[in-house]
PABALUM-201882 format. One record per atom (N, C-alpha, C, O, CB): x, y, z. Coordinates in steps of 0.2 Angstrom, whole numbers, plus 5000, padded with zeros to 4 digits. Glycine has a CB too. Layout:
XYZ ...
This chain:
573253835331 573253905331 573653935336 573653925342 572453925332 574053975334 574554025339 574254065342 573854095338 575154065335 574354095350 573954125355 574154185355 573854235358 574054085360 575054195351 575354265352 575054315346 575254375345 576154255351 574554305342 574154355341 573554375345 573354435346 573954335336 573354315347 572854335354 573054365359 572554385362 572554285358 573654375360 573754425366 574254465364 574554475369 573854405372 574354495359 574354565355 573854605354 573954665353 574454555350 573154575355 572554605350 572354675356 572154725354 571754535349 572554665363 572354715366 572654765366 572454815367 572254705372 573254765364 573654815364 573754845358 574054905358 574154795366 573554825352 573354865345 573354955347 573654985343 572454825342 573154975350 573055045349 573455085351 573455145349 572655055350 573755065358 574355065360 575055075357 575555115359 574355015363 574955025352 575655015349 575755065341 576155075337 575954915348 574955075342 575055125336 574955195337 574655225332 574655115332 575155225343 574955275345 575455325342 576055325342 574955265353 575055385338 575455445337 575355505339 574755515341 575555455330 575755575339 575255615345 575355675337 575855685333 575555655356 574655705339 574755785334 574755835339 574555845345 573955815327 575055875335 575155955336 574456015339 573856015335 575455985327 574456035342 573756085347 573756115342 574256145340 573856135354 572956125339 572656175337 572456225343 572356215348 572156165332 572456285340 571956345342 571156315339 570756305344 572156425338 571056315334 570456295332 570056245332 569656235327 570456305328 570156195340 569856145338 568656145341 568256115341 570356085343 568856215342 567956215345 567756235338 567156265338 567656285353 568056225332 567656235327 567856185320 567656185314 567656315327 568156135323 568356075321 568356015323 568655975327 568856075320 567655995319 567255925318 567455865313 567755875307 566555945315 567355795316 567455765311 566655735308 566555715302 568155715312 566155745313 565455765309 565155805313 565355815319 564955705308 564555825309 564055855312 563755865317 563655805319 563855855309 563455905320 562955905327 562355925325 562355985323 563255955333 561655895324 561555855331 561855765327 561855765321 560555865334 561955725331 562155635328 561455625328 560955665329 562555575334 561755555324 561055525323 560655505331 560955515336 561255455317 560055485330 559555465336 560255415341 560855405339 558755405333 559955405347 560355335347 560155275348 559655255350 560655345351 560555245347 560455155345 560155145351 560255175357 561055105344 559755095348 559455055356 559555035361 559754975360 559155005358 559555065365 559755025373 560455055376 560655055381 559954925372 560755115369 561355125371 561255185378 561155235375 561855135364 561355195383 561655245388 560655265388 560155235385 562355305385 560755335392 559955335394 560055415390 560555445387 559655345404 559255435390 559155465386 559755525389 560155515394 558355475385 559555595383 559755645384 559855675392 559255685394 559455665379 560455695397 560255715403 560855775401 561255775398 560155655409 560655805405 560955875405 561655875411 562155915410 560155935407 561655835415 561955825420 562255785424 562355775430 561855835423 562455735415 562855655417 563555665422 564055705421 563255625408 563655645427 564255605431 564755635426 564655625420 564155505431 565255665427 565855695425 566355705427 566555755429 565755745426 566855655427 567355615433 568155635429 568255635423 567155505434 568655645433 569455665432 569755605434 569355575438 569755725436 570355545433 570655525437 571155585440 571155645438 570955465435 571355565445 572055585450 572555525452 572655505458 571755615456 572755515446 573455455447 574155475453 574655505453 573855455438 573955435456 574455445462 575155455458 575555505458 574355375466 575455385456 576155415454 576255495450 576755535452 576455365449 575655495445 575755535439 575955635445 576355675445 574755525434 575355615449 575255695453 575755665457 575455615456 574555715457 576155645461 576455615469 576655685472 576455695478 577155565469 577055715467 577355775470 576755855469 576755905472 578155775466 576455845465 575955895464 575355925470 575255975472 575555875458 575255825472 574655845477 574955825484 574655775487 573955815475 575555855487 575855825491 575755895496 575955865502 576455805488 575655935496 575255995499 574655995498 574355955494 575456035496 574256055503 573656075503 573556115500 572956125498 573356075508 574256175496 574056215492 574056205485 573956245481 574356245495 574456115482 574256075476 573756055476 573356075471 574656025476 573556005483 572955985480 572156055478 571656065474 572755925485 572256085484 571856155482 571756185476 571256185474 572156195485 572256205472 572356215467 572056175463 571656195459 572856235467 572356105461 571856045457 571356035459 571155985456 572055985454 571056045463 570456015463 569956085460 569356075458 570155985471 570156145460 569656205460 569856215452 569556265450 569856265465 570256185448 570356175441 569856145438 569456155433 570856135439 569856085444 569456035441 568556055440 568156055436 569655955445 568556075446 567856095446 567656145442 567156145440 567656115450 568356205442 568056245435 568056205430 568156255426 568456315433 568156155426 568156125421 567456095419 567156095413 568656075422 567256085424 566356055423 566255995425 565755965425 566156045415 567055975429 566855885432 566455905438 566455955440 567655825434 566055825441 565755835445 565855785448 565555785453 565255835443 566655735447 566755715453 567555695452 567955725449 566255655455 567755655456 568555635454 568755555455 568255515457 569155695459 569155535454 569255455454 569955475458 570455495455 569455415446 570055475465 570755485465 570955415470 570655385475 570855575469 571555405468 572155345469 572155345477 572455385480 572955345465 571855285478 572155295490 572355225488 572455215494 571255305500 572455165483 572955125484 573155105479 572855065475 572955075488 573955145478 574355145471 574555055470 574355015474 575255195472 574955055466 575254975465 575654945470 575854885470 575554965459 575855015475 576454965478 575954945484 576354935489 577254995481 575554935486 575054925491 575354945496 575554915501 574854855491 575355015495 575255055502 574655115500 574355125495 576155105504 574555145507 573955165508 573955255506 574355295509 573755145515 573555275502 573555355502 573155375508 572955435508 573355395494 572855335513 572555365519 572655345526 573255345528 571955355519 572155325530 572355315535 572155225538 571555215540 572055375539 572755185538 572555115537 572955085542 573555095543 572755085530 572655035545 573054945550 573554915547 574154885548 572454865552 573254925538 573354865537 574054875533 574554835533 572854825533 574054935529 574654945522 574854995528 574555015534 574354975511 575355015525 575855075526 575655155524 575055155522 576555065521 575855225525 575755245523 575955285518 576355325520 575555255526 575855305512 576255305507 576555385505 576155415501 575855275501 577055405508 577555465508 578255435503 578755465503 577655485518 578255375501 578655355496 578255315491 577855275492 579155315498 578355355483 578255295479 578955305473 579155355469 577355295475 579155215473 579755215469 580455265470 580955255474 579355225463 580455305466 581155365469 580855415471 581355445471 581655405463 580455445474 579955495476 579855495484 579655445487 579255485471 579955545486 579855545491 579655625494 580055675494 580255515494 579155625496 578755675497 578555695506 578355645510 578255665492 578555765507 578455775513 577655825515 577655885513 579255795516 577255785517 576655805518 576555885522 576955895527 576255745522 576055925521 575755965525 575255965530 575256005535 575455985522 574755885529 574155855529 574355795534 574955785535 573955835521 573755775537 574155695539 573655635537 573555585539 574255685548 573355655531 572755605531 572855635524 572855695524 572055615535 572855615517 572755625509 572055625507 571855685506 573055555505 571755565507 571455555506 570655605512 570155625509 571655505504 570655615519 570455645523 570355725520 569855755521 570755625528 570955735516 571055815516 570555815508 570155865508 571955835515 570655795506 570455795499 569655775500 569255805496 570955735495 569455745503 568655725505 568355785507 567755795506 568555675511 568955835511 568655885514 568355945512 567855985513 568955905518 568955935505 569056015499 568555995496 568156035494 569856025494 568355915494 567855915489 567355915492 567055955488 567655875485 567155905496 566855925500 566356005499 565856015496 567355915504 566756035503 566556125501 566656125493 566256175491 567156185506 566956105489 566856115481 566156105478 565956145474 567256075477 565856035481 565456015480 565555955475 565155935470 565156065479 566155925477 566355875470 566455805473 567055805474 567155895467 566155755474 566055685474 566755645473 567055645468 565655675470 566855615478 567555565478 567455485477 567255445481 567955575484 567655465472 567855385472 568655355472 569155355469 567555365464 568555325480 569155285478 569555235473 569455175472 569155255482 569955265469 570355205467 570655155470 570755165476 570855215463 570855105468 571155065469 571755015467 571554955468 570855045470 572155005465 572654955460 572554885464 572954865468 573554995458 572054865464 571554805468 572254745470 572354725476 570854765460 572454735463 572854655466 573654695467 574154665469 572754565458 573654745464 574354775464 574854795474 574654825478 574154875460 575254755473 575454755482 576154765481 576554755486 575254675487 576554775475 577354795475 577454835471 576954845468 577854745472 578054885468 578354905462 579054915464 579454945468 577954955459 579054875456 579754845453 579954885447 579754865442 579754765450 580554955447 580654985443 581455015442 581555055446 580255025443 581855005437 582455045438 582755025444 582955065448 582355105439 582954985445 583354905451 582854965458 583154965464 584754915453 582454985458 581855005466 581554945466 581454925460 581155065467 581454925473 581054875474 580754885479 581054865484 581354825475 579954905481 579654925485 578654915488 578054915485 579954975482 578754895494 578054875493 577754835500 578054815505 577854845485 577154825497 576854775504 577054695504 577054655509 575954775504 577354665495 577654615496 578354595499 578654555502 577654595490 578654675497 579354665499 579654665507 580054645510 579754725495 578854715508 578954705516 578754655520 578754645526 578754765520 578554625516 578154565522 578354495515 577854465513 576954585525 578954465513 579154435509 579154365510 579154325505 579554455506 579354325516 579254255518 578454255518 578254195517 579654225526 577954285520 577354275518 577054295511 576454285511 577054315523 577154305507 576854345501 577154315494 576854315488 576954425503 577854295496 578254305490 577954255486 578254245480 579054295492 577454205488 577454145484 576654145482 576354095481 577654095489 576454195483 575654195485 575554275478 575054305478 575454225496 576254285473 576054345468 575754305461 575854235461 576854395467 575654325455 575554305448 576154255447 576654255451 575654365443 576054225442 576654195438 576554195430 576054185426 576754115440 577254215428 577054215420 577254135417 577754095419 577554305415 576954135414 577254045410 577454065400 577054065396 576253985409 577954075400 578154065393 577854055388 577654005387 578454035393 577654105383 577254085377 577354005373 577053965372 577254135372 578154025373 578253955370 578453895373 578553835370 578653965366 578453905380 578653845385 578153845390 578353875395 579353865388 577353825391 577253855398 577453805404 577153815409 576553865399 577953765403 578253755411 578853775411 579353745412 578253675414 578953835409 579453875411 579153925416 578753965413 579753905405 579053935422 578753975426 579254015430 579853995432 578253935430 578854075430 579254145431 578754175438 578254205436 579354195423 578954175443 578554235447 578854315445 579354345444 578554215455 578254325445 578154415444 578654455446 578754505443 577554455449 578854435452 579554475458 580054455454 580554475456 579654445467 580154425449 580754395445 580554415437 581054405433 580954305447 580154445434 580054475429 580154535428 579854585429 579654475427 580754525425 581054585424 580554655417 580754705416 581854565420 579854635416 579754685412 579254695414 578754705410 579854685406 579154685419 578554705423 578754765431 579254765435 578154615427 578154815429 578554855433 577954845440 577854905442 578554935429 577754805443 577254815449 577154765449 577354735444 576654855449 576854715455 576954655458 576054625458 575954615464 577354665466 575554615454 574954595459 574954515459 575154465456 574254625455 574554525465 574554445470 574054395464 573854415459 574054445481 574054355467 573554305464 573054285465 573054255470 573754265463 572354315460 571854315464 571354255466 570754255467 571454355462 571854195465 571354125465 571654105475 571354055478 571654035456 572054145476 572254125483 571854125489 571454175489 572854165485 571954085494 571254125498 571554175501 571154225503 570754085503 572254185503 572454215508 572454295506 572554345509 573054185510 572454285498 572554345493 571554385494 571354445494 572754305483 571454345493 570754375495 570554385502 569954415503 570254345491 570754365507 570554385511 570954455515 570854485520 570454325515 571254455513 571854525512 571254575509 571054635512 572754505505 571154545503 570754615500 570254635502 570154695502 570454615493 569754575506 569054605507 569354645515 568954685518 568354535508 569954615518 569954675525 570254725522 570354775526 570354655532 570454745514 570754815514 569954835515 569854865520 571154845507 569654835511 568854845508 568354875513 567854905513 568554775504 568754825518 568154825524 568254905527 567854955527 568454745530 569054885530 569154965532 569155025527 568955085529 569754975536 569355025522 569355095518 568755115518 568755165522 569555085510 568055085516 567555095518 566955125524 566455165524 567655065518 567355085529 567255105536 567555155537 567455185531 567455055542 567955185539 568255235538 568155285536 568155335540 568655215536 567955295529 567855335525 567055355522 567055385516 568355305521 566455345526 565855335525 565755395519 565455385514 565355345531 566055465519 565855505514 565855495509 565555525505 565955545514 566455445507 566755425499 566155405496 565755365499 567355345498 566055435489 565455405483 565255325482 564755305481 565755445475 566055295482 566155255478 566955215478 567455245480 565955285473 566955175475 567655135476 567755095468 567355055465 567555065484 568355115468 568455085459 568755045460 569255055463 568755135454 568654985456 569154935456 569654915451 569454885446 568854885457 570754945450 570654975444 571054865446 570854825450 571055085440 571654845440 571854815441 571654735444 571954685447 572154845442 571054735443 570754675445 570654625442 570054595442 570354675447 571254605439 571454545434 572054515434 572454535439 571454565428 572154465430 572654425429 573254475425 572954515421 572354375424 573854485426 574254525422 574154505414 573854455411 574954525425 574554535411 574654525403 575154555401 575354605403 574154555398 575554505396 576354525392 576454485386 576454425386 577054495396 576554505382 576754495376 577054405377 576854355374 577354555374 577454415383 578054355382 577554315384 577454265380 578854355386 576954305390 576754245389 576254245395 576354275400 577254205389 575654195395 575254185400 575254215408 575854225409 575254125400 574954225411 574854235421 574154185421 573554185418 574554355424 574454135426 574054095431 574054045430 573554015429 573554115432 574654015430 574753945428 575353925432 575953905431 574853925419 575053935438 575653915445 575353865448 574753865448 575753985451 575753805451 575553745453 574753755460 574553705462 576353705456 574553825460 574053825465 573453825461 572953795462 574053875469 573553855455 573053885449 573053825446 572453805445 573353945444 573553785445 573353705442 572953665445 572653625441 573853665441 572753665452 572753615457 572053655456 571653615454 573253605463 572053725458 571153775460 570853725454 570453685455 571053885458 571053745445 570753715441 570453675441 569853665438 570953715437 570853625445 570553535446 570053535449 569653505446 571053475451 569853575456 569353595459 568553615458 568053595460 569553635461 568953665451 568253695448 567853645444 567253625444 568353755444 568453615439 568253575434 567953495437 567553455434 568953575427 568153485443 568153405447 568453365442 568253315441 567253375448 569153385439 569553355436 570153325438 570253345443 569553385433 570553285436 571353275437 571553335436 571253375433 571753235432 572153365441 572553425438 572853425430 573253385427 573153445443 572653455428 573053465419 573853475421 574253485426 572753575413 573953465414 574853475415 574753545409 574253545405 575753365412 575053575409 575253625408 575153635400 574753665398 575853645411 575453605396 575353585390 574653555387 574653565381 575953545389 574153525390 573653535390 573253595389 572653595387 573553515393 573553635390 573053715389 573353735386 573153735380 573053775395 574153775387 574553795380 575253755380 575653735384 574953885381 575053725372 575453675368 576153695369 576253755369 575253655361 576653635368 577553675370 577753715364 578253755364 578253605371 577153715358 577353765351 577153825354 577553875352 576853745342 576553845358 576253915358 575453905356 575153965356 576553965352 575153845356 574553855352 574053835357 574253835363 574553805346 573453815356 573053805361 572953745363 572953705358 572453835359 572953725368 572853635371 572153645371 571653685372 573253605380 572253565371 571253525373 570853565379 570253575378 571353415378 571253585385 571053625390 570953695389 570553735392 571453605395 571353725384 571153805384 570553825386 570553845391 571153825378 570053825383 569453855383 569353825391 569153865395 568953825376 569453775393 569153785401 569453825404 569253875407 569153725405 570253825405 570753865408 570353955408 570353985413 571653865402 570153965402 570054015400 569354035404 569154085406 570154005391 569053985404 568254005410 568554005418 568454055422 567353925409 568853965420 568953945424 569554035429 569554055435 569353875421 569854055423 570054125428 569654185427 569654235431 570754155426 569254175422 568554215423 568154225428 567854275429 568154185421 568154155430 567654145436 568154175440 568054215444 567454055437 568754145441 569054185449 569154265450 569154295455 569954155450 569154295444 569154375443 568254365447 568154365452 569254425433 567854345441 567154355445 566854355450 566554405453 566954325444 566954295452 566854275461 567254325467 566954345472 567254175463 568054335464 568154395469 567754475467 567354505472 569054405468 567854495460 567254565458 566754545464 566854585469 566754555448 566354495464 565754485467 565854505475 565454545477 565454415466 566254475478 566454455485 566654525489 566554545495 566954405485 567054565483 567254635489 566754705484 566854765485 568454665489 566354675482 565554705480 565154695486 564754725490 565154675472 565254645486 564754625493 565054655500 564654695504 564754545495 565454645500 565954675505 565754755507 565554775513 566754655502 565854785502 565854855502 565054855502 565054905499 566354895495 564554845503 564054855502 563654825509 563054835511 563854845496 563954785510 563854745518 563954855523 563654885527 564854655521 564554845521 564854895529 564454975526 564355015530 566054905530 564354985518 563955035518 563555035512 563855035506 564355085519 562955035512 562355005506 562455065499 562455055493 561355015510 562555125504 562555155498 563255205494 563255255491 561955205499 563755145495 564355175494 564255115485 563855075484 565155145502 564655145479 564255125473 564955075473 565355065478 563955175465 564955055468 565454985465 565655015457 565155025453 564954875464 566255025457 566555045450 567055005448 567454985452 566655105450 567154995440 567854935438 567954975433 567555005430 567754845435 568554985432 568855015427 569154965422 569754955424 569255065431 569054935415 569354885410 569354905403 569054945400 568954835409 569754885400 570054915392 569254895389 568854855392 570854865387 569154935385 568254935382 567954875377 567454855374 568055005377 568854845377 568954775368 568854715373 569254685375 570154765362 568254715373 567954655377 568154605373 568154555376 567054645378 568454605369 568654525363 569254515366 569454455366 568654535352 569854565370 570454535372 570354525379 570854515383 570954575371 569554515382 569854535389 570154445391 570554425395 569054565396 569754415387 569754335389 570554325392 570554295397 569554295381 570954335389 571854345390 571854375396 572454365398 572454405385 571454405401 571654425408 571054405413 571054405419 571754505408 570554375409 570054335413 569554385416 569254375421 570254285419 569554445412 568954505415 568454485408 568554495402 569254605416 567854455411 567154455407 566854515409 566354485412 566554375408 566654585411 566454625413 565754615408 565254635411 566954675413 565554595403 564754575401 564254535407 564454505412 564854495394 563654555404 562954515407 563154455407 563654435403 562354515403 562854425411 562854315411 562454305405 562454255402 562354255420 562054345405 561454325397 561854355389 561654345383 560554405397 562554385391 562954375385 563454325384 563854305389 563354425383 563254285376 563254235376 564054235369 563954245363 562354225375 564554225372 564854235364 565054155361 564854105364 565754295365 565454165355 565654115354 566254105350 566654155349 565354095352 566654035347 567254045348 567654005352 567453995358 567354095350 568253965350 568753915351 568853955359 569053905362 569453895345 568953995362 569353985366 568854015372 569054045377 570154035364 567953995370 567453995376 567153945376 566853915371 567054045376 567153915383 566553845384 565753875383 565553925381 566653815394 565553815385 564853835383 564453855389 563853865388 564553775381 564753875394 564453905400 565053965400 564953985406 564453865407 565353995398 565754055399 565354105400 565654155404 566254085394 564954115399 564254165399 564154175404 563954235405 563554125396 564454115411 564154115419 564754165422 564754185428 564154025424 565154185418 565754205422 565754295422 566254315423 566354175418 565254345420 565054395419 565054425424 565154375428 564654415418 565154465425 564854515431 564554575432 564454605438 565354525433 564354605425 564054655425 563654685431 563654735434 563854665420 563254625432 562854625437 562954645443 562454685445 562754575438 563654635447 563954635453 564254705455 564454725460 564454585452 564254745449 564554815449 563854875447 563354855445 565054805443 564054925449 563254985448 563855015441 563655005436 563055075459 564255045441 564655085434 565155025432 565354985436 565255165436 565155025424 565955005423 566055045418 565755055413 566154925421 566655085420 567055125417 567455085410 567955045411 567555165423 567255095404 567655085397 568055125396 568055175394 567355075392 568655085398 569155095393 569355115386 569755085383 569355065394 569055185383 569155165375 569855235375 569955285372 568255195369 570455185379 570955215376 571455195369 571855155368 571255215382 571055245364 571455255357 571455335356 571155375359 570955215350 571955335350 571955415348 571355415343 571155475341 572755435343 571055355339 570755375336 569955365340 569755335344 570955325330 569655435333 569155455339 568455425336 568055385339 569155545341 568555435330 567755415324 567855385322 568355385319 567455445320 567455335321 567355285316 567755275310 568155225309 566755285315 567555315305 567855315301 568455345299 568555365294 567455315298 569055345307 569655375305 569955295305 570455265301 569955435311 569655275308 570055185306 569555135307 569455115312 570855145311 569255125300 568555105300 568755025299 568354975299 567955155292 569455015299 569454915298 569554885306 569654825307 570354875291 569554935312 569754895318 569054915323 568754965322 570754915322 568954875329 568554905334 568754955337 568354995340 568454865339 569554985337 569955055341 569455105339 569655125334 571055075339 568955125339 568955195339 568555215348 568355165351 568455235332 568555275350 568155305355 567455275354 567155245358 568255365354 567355325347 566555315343 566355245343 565855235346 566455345335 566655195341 566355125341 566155095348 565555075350 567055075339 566755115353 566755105359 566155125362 565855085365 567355135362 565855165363 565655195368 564855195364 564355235366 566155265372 564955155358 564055125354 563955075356 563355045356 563955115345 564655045359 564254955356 564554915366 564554855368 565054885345 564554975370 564454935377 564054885380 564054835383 564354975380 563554915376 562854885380 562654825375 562254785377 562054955381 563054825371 562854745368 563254695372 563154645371 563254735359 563654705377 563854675381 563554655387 563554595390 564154685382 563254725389 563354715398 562454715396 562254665399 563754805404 562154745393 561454695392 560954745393 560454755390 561354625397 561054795399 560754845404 560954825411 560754855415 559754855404 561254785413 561454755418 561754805424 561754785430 561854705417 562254875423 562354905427 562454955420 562354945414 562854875432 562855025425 562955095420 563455075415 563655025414 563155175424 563855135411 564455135409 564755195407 564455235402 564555075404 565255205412 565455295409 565955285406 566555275408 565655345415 565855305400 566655315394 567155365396 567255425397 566455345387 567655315395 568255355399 568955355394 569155295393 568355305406 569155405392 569655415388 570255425390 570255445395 569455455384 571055405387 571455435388 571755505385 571855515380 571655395388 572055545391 572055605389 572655605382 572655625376 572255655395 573355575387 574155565384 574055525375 574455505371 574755505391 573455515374 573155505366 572955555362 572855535356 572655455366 572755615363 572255625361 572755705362 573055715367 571555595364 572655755354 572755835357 572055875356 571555835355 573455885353 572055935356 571455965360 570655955353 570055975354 571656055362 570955935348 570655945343 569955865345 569355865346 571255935334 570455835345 570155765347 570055745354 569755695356 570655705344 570355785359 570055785365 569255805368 568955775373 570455815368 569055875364 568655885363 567955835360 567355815363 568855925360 568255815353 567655765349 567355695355 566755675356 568055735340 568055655360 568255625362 567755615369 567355575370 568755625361 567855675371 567355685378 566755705376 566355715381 567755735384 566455725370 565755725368 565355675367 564755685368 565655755363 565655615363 565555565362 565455515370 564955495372 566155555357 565955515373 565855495380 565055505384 564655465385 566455535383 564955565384 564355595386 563655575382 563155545384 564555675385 563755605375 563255575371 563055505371 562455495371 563455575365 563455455372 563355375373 563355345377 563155285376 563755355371 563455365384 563755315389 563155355395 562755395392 564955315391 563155335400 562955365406 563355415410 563155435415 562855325410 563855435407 564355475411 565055475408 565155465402 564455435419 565555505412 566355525409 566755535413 566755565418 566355595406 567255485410 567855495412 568455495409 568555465404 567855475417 568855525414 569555575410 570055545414 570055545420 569655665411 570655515408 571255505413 571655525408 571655525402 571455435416 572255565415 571955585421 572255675420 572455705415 572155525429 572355685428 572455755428 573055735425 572855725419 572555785435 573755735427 574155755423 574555755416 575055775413 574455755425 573955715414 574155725408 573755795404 574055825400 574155655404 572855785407 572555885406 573055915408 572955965405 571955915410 573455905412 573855975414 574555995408 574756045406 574255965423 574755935408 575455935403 575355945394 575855955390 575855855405 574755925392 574255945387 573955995385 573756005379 573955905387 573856035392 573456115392 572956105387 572956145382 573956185391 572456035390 571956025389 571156045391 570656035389 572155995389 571256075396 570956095400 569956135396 569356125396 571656165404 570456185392 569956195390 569556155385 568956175384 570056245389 569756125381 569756075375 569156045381 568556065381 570556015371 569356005384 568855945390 568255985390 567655965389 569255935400 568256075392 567656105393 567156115385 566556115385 567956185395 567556115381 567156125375 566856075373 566356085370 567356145369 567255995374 566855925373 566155935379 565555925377 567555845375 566255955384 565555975388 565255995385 564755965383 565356005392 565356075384 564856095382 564656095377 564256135374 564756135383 565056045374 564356035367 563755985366 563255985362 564756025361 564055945371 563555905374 562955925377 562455895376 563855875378 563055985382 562556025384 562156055377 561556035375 562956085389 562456095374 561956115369 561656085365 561256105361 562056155367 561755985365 561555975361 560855955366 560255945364 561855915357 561055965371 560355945376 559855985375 559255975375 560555945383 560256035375 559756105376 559356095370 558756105370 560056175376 559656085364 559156095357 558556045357 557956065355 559456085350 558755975361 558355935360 557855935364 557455885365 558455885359 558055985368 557456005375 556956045371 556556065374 557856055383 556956075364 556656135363 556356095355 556056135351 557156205363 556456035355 555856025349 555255985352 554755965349 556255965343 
């Protein structure tokens, strides 16, 4: 069996992406009726009038927007008139520098060609403050394992500045059709950002002291999102089959090290070891998820744990995020019979699903899992009740007709909402569409408050 369909499967929606033309009339254009049916068992909690309501704020996307106090001023008091109730905003982009006040990373007044000259001396400080008096709740992001970016011959970051230590300690991609052809990250050319490698120890002990001080630091933050906390993924071929990752595997499994072709055959197909390979970086996403959950809840108990992952739990296997319960149980050539142990839902309070597609209802492409509506029904057949899950859509998918239906659905199903991110609501002049998908959500509350 060839593996390059398996790691295509995540990106199905992606590559079929088309955009439509803005109506004026989308608050009165359904693709069904209101009120929906009951909801399915177990899925999100009942009806609440005042679910969790979250924007991202993507660092690169805004860099120059919120580079002032009179940018970010201005978006955040958008955002609150919109109806959100909190924000996701980026304090460490991919090149692993810092949007605050840190020992450890740099401070990030450059990303890539951009360079920007502050008002502020603290990003994230300022922004804590305004939401603060808004009354709007902050979660840090994070691009977790992201420590370079590589774009347009720029080369920039916490690897590049500290490269006799680091350079050897990033991802490696292995050739679909060759995997001892090994390529580190810093030498792949179609990779635009650098993340380290999370089976390292030195790689994780890096993370839990970011974790440690962002944290400390920062006691008012809601919450800390963990976005990029995986293995990379490319078309052309495997991440994490680097002579340390061979050797860790020997560890786990108490085995001989595999040779490489044992896992992926020199055709592309699956070796005798796949399916362990395949639990085995499970487990290392896992055990770290676990470790800087712990971490952040050592230095403050009630700061929450959020992960942000594409919602096609069937492709995460290709980047080694089981984000499911340990009591889900799947099956299938390319899972052992304990893969089950490699979950983590547990370990986390939110996980934010990813149901980024244009398609929004079910029966607009009723033969794939891609829709919103599928997504954000059949979460909890995963995660079990083990933690929340706030449906989270992309904006640059979706125009106002289907942004609307998109963020109702979110709300209806999930425990909460989220939106990525600002600029693409801004460049979409979506703004108000996002309001109508609320409030219609609200009134479905209201009615079912009154039978």
């Amino acid at each position: 069996m060839n593996i390059n369909a398996f790691l295509r499967t995540w990106a199905i929606a992606a590559a079929t992406l088309t955009f439509f033309s803005c109506s004026d009339d989308y608050d009165i254009y359904q693709y069904e009726e209101v009120p929906d049916p009951p909801l399915p068992s177990g899925i999100g909690e009942e009806l609440e009038l005042n679910k969790p309501k979250g924007i991202w704020i993507d660092c690169e996307a805004n860099f120059t927007t919120m580079s002032t106090k009179a940018g970010i001023d201005r978006e955040l008091n958008k955002i609150k008139n919109a109806g959100f109730t909190f924000i996701y905003l980026d304090v460490q982009p991919s090149n692993g520098y810092a949007l605050y006040k840190s020992d450890i990373m740099p401070y990030c007044n450059t990303f890539g060609p951009k360079t920007v000259t502050r008002d502020y001396d603290d990003y994230l400080g300022y922004v804590l403050e305004k939401c603060e008096e808004l009354g709007l709740d902050v979660i840090a992001s994070t691009s977790t394992l992201g420590f370079g970016y590589k774009n347009n011959g720029v080369t920039q970051g916490y690897v590049y500045d500290h490269w006799d230590q680091w350079k050897d300690k990033v991802q490696v991609r292995n050739d679909i059709t060759n995997p001892n052809i090994v390529v580190p990250i810093t030498e792949d050319d179609t990779q635009p950002f650098v993340p380290l490698n999370p089976s390292d120890p030195d790689v994780q002990k890096l993370l839990v002291n970011v974790m440690t001080e962002l944290v400390q630091r920062y006691p008012k933050i809601k919450g800390v999102c963990f976005d990029y906390l995986r293995y990379n993924n490319n078309d052309g071929g495997w991440y994490g089959l680097g002579q340390y990752d061979l050797e860790d595997y020997a560890r786990y499994w108490n085995e001989p090290v595999p040779k490489r072709n044992e896992i992926i055959t020199d055709a592309g197909g699956i070796g005798p070891k796949f399916a362990k390979w395949i639990e085995y970086r499970s487990m290392v996403i896992t055990n770290l998820v676990r470790r800087l959950a712990n971490t952040i809840r050592e230095v403050n108990p009630k700061c929450e744990v959020h992960l942000w992952a594409s919602a096609d739990w069937g492709s995460r296997y290709c980047v080694g995020q089981n984000w499911a319960s340990t009591r889900y149980i799947p099956d299938g050539i390319r899972y052992t019979d304990t893969y089950n142990k490699t979950g983590f839902a547990d370990a986390i309070d939110v996980f934010v699903t990813g149901a980024y597609t244009e398609y929004v209802w079910i029966k607009e492409y009723p033969s794939t899992v891609w829709t919103v509506e599928n997504f954000v029904k059949t979460w909890d057949d995963y995660i079990m009740g083990d933690c929340k899950c706030y449906g989270s859509i992309a904006t640059y998918a979706l125009n106002a007709l289907k942004m609307a239906d998109a963020t109702y659905l979110c709300l209806r199903y999930t425990d909460g909402y989220a939106n990525f991110e600002l600029s693409h609501e801004n460049n979409g002049n979506l703004w108000d569409a996002t309001t109508k998908g609320i409030e219609r959500y609200e009134k479905l509350v209201e009615q079912n408050s009154k039978k």
